[in-house]
C-alpha positions in Angstrom: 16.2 104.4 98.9 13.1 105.1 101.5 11.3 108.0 102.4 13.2 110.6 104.7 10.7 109.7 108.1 9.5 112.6 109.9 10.7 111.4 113.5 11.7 114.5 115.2 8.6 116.5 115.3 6.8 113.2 116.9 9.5 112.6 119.3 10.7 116.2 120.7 7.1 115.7 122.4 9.3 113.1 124.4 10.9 112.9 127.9 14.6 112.3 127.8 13.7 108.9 129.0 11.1 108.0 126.2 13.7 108.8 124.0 16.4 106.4 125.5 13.5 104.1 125.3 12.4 104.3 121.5 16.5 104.0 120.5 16.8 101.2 122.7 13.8 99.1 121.5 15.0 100.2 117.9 18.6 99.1 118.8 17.7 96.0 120.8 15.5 94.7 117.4 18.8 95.5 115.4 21.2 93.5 117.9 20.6 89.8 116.3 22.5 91.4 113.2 25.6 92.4 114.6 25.5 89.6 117.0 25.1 86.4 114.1 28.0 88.8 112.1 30.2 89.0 114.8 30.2 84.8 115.8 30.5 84.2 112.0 33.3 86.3 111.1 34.9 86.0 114.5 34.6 89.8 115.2 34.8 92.2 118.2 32.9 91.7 121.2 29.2 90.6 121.0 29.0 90.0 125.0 30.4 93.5 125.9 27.5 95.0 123.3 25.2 93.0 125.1 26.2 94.0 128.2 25.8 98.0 127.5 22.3 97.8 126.1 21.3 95.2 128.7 22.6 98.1 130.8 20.7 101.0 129.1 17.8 98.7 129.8 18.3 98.3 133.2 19.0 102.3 133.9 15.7 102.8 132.1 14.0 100.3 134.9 15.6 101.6 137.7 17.9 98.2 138.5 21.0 96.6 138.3 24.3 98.9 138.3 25.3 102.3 137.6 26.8 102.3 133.9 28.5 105.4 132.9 27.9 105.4 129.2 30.1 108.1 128.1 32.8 105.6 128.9 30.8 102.7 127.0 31.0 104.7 123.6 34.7 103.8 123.4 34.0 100.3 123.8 30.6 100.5 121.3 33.1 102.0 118.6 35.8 99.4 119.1 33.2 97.0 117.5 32.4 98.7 114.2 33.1 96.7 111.8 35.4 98.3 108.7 33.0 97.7 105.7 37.1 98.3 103.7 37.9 95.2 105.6 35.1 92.8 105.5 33.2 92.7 101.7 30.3 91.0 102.4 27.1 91.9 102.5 26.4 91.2 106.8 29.0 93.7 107.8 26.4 96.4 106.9 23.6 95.7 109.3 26.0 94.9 111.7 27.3 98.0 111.6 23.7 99.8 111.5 23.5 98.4 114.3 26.7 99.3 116.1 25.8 102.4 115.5 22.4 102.6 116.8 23.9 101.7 119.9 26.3 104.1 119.4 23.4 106.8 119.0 21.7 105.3 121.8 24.0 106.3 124.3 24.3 109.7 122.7 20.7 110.3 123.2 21.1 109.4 126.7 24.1 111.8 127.4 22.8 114.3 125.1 18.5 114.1 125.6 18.2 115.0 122.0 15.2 114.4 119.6 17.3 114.4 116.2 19.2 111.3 117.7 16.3 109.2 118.3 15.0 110.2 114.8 18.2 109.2 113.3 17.9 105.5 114.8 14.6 105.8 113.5 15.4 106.4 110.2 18.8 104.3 110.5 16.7 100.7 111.1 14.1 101.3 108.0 17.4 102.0 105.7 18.5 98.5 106.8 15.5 97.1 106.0 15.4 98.7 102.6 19.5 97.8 102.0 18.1 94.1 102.8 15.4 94.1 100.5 17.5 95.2 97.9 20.8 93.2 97.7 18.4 90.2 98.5 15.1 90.8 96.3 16.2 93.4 93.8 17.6 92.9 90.3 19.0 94.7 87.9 16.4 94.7 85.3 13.9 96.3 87.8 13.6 100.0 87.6 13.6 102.4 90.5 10.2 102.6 90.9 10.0 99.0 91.1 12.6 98.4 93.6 10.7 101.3 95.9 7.4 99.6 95.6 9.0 96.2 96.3 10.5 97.9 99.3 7.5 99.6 101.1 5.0 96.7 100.2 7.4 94.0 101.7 6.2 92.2 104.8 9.7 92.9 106.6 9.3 96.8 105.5 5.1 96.5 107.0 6.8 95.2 110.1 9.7 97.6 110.6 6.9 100.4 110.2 4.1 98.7 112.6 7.0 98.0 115.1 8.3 101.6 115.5 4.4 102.9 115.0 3.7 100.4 118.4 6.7 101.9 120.0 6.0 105.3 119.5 2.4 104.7 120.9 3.5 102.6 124.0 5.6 105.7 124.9 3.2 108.0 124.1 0.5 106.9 127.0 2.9 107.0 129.7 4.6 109.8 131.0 6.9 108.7 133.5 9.3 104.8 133.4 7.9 101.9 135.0 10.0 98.9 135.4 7.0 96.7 134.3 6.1 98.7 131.1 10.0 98.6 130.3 10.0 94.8 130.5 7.6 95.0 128.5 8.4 96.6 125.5 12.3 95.0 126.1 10.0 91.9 125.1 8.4 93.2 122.1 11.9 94.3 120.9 13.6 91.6 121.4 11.1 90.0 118.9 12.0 86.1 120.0 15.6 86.9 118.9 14.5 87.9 115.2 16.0 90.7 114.2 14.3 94.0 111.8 16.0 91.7 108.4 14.6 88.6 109.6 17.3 86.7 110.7 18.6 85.4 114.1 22.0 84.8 116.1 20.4 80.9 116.8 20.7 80.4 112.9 
């Protein structure tokens, strides 16, 4: 439904931790999703999600604990929600963003560029997927629905968020726990996740 992005050739530029980085920021901004899914429906384990990217955070700083992450990816894919089980519309970005966590400790374990891209191109697809089940209708034709898509305000800010991202990472070439914190707090977006919506709703 969107444009294949170009990620890769952007980020194989990167350091293996720029790349944790960008598909933790991108993660982190999908989180709200799976988080308001899994208190509604009663599903999985929100806190132990939390816990694992609040721990790729913290490896990326240089603080808290040791995590070993190829033992988290057990635990990440415990929590992906069936969409065969649950037909409703909020099991799908919940499960984009299991799955960008998912990737996220792949690109850690595996320092790959096509990873990152994937997350990348994983988030704006959930944007797109929102944009259509919520403002799309049948009588629109395809063209329509793509224009409606790119020119929304949630689709601008998905783009200029992984555009800031990119750049922030781009001027620095080694982690510093201050710059971390600091784009943590742009990703974490006050709690608003890349659809719009938020766990406190």
């Amino acid at each position: 439904m969107t444009e294949l992005l170009n990620l890769e050739p952007e980020l194989e530029t990167f350091e293996p931790w720029q790349l944790t980085a960008f598909s933790a920021a991108l993660t982190e901004r999908m989180f709200p999703n799976f988080a308001l899914f899994a208190r509604l429906v009663e599903f999985g384990d929100a806190a132990k999600l939390r816990q694992i990217l609040d721990g790729v955070w913290d490896s990326l700083s240089g603080q808290g604990a040791k995590m070993n992450f190829e033992v988290q990816l057990d635990a990440v894919e415990a929590n992906m929600p069936d969409l065969d089980e649950f037909d409703m519309y909020g099991a799908l970005p919940a499960l984009d963003a299991v799955v960008a966590l998912n990737a996220t400790l792949n690109c850690i374990l595996e320092k790959d560029a096509s990873v990152a891209a994937s997350i990348g191109q994983l988030s704006r697809e959930c944007v797109a997927t929102f944009l259509e089940v919520s403002e799309g209708d049948d009588q629109m034709s395809d063209e329509e629905l793509v224009k409606l898509i790119n020119t929304h305000d949630l689709m601008q800010a998905e783009d200029a968020f992984r555009d800031e991202v990119i750049e922030r990472l781009r001027s620095l070439k080694h982690a510093k726990p201050d710059f971390i914190a600091a784009l943590r707090e742009l990703a974490r977006n006050e709690g608003v996740s890349n659809i719009g919506i938020s766990d406190d709703d």
